[in-house]
Backbone as JSON Lines, residues from 0, in Angstrom:
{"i":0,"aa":"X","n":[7.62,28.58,31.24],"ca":[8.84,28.49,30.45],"c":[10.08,28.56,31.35]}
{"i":1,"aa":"X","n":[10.54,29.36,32.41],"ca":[10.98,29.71,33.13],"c":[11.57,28.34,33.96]}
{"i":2,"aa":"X","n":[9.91,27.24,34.65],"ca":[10.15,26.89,34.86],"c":[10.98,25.29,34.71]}
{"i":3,"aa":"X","n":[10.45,25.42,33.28],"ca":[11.21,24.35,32.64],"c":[12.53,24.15,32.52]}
{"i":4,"aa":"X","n":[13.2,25.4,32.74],"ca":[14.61,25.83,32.18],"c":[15.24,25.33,33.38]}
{"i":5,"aa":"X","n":[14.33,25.76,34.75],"ca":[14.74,25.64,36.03],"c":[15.08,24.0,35.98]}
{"i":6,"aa":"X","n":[14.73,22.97,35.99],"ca":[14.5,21.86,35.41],"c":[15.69,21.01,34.6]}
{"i":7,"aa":"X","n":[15.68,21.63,33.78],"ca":[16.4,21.47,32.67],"c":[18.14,21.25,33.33]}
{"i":8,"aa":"X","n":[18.13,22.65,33.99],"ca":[19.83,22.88,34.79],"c":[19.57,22.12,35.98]}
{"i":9,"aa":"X","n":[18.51,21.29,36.56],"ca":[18.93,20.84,37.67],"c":[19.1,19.36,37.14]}
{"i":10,"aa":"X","n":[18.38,19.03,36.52],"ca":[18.78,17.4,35.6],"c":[20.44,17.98,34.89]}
{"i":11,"aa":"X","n":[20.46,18.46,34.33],"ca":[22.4,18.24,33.85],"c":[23.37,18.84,34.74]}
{"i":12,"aa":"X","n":[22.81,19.54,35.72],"ca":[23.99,19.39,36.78],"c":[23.98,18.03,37.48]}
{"i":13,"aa":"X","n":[22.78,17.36,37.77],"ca":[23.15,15.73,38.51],"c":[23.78,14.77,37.64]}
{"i":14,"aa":"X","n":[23.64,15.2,36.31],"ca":[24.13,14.34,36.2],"c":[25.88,14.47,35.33]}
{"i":15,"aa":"X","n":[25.94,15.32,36.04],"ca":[27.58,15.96,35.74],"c":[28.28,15.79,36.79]}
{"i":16,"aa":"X","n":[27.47,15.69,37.93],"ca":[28.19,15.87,39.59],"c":[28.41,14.8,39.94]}
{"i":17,"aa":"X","n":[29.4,13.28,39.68],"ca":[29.07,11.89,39.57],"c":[29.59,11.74,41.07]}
{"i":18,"aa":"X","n":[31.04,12.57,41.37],"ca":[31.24,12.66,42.95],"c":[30.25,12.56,43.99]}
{"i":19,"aa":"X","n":[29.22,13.74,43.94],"ca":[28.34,13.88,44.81],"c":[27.04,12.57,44.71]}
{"i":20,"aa":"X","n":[27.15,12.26,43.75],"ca":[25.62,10.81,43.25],"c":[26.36,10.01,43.76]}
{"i":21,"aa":"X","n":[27.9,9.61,43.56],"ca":[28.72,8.67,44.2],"c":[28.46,8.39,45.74]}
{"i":22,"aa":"X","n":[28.64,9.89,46.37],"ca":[28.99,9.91,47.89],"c":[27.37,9.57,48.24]}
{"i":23,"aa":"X","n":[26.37,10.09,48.27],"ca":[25.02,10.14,48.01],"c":[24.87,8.39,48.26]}
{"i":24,"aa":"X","n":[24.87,7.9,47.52],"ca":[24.8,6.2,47.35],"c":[25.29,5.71,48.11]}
{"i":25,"aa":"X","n":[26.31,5.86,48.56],"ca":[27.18,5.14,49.61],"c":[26.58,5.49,50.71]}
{"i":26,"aa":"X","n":[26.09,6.91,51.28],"ca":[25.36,7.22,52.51],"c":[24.33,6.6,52.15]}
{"i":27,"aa":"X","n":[23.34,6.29,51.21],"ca":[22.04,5.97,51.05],"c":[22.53,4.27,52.0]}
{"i":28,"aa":"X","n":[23.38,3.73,51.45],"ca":[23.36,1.89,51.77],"c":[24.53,1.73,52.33]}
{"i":29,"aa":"X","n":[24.83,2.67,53.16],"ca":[26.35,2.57,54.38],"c":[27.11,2.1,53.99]}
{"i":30,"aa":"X","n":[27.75,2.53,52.76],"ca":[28.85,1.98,52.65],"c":[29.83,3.22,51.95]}
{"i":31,"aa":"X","n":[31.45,2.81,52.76],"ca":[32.08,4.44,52.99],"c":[32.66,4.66,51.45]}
{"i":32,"aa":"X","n":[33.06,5.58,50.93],"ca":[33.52,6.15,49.73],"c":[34.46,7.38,49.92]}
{"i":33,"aa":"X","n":[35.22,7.49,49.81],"ca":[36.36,7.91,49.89],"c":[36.89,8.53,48.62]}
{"i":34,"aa":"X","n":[37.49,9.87,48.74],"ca":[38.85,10.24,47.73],"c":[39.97,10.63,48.12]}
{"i":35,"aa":"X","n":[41.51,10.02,47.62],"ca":[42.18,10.61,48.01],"c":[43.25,11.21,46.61]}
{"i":36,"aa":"X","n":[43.75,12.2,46.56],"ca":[44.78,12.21,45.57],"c":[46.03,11.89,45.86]}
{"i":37,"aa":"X","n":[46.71,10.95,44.79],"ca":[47.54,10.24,44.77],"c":[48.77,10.5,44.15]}
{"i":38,"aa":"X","n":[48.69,11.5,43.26],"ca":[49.74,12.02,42.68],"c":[49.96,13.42,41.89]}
{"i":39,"aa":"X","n":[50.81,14.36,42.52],"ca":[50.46,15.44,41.64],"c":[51.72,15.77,40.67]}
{"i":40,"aa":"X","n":[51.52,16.24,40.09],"ca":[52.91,17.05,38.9],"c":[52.22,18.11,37.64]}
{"i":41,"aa":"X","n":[53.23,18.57,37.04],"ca":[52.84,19.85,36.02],"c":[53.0,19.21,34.93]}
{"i":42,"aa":"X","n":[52.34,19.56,34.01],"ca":[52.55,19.86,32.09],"c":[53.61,20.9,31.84]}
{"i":43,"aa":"X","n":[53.71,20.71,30.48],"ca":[54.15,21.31,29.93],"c":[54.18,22.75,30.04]}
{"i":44,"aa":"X","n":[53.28,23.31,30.18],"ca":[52.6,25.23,30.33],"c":[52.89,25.4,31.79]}
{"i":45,"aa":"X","n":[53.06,24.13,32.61],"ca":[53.63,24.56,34.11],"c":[51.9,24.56,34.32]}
{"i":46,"aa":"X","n":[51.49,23.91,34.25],"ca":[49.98,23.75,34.93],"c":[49.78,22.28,35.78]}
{"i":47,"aa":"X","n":[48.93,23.01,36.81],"ca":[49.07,21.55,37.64],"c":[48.15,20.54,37.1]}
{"i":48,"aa":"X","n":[49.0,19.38,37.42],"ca":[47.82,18.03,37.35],"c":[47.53,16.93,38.13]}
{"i":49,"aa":"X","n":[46.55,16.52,38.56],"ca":[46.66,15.75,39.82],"c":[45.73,14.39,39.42]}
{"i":50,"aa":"X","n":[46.13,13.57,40.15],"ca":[45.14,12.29,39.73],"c":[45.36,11.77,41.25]}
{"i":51,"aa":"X","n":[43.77,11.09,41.11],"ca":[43.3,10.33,42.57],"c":[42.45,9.4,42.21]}
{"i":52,"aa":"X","n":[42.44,9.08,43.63],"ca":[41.27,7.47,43.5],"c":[40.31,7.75,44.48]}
{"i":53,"aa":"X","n":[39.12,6.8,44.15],"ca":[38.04,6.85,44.53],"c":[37.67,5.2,45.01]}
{"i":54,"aa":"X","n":[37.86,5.47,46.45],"ca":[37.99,3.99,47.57],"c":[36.34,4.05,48.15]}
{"i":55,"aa":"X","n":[35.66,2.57,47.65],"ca":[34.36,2.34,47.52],"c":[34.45,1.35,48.92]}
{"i":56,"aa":"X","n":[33.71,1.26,49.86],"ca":[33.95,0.19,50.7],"c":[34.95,-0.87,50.87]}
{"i":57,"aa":"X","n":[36.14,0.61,51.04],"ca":[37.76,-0.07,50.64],"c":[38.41,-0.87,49.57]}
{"i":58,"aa":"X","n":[37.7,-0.74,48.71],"ca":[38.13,-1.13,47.28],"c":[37.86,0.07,46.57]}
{"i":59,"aa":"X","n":[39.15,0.11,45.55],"ca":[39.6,0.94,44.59],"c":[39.23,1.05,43.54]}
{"i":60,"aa":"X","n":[38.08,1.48,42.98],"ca":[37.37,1.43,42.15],"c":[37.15,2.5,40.93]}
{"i":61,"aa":"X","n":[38.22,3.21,41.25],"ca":[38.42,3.75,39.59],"c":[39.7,5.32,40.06]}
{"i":62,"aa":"X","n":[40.34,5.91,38.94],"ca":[41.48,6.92,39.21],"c":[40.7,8.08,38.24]}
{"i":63,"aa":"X","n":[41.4,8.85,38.33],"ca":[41.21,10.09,37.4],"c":[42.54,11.47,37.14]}
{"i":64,"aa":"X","n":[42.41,11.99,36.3],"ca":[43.73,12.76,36.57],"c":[42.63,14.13,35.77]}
{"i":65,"aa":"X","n":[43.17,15.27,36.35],"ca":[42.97,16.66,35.88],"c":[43.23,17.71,36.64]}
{"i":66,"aa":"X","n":[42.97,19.07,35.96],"ca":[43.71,19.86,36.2],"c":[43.48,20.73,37.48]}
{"i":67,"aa":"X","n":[42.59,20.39,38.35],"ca":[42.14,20.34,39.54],"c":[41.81,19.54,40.24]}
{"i":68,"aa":"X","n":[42.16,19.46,41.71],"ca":[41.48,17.92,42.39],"c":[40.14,18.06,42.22]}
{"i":69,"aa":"X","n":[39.19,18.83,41.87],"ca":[37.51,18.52,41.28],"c":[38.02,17.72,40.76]}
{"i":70,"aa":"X","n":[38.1,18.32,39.3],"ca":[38.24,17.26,37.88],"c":[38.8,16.16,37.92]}
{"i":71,"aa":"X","n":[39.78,15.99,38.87],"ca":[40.47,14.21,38.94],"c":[39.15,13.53,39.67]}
{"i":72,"aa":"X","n":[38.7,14.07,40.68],"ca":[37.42,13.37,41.86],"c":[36.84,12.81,41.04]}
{"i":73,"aa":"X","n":[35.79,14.05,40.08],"ca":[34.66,13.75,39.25],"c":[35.01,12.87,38.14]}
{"i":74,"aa":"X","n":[36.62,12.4,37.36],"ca":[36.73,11.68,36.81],"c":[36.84,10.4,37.64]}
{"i":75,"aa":"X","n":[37.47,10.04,38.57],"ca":[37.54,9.21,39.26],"c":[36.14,8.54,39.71]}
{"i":76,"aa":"X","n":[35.09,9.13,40.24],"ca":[33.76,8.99,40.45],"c":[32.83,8.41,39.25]}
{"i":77,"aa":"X","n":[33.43,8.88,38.33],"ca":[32.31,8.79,37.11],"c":[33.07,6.74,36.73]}
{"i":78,"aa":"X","n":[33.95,7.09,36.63],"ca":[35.0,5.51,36.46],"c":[34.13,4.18,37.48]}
{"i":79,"aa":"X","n":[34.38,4.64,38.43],"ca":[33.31,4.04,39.42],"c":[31.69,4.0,39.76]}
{"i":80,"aa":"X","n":[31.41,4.64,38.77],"ca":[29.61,4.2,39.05],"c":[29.78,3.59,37.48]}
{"i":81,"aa":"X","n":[30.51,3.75,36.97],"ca":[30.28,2.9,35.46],"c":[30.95,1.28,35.79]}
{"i":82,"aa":"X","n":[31.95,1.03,37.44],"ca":[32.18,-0.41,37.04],"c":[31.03,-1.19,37.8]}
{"i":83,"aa":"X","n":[30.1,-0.03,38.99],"ca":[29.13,-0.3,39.79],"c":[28.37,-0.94,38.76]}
{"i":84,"aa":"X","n":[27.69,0.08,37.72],"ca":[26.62,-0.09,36.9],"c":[27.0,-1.91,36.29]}
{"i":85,"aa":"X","n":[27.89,-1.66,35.83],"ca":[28.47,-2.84,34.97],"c":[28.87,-4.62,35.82]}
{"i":86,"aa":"X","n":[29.17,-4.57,36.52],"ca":[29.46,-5.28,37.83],"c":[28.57,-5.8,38.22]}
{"i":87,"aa":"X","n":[27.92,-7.14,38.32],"ca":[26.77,-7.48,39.52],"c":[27.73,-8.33,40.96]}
{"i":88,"aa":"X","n":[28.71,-8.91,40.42],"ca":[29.78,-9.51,41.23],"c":[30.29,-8.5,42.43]}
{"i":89,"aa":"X","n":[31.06,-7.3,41.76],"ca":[31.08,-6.36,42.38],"c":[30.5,-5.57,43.6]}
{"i":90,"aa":"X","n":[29.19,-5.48,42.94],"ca":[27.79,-4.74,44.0],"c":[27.61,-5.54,45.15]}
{"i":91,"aa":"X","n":[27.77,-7.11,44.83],"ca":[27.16,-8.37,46.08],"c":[28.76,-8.11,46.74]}
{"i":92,"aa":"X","n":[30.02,-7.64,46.41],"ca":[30.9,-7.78,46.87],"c":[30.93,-6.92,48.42]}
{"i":93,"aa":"X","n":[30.13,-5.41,48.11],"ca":[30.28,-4.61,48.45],"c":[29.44,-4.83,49.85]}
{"i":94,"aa":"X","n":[27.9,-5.15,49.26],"ca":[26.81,-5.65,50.11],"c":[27.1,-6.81,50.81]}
{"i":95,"aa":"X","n":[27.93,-7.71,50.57],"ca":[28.27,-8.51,51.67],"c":[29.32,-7.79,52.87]}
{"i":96,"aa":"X","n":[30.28,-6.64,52.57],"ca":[30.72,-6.44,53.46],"c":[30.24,-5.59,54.15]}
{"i":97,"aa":"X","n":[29.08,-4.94,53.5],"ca":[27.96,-4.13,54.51],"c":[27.23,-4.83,55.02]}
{"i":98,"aa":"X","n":[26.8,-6.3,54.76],"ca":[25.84,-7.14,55.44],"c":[26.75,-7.5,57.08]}
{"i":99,"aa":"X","n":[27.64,-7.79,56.75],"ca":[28.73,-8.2,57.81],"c":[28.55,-6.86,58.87]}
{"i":100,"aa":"X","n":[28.85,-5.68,58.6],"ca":[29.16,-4.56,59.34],"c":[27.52,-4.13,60.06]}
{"i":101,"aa":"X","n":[26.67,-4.08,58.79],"ca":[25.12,-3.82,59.23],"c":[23.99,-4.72,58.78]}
{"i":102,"aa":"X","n":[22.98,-5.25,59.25],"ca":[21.85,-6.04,58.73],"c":[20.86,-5.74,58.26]}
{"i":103,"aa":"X","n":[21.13,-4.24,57.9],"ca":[19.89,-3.41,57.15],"c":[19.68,-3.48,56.02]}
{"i":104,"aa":"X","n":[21.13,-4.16,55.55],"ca":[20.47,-4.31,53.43],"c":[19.74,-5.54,53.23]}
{"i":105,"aa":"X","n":[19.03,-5.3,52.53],"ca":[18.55,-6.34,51.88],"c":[18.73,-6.67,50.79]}
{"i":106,"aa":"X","n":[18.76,-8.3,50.29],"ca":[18.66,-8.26,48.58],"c":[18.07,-7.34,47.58]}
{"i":107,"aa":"X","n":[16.32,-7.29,48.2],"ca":[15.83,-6.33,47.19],"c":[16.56,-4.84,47.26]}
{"i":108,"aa":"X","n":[17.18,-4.41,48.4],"ca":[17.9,-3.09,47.87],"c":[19.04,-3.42,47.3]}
{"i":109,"aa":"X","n":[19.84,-4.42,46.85],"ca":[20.76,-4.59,46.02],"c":[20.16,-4.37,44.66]}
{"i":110,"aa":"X","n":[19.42,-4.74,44.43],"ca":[18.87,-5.05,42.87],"c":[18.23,-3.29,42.18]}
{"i":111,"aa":"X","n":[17.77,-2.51,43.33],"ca":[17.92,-1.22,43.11],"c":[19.07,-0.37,42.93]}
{"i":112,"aa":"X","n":[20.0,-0.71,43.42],"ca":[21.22,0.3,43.11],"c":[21.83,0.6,42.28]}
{"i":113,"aa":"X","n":[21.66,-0.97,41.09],"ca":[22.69,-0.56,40.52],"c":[21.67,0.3,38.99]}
{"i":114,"aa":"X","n":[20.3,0.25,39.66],"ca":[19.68,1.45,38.31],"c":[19.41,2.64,39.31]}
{"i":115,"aa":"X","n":[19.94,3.12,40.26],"ca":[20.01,4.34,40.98],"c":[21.09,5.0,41.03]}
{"i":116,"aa":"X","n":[22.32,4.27,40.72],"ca":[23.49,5.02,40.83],"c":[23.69,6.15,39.52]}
């Protein structure tokens, strides 16, 4: 029982952590991923808020804003494996400029990624 539970929290933390599955992927098929935050300012209550982007093999592939640079990352991250997922144009975009840089991808690992991300 115990260990099921164990289980249980390690499947919904991965798949809450879209930053880290993000960065993960990009080391898996060399290609760099990046965050930077781009803008910060307060609300109303005087609470901070920050929003950033998430730079995929130098393309800009999704923003996020919240009330910590986590929460902007992980929104930003999650934006970007959903245009990965969605995208096949995209993915060959990416893999051609990793083909250029390295000769280690192959087609058939294109066709895996985008149900691994």
């Amino acid at each position: 029982l115990i260990k099921q539970h164990i289980n249980i929290d390690t499947v919904l933390k991965s798949e809450v952590d879209f930053k880290s599955r993000l960065i993960e992927w990009g080391q898996k098929y060399k290609i760099d991923v990046g965050f930077e935050v781009t803008d910060s300012s307060y609300d109303e209550q005087n609470n901070p808020i920050f929003e950033s982007r998430v730079i995929v093999g130098g393309m800009d592939l999704g923003s996020g804003k919240g009330y910590s640079k986590k929460e902007s990352h992980q929104k930003a991250a999650k934006k970007a494996i959903k245009k990965l997922r969605n995208d096949n144009e995209l993915l060959e975009k990416l893999f051609e400029k990793g083909n250029s840089e390295s000769s280690e991808t192959s087609g058939q690992e294109e066709e895996n990624v985008q149900i691994e991300i």
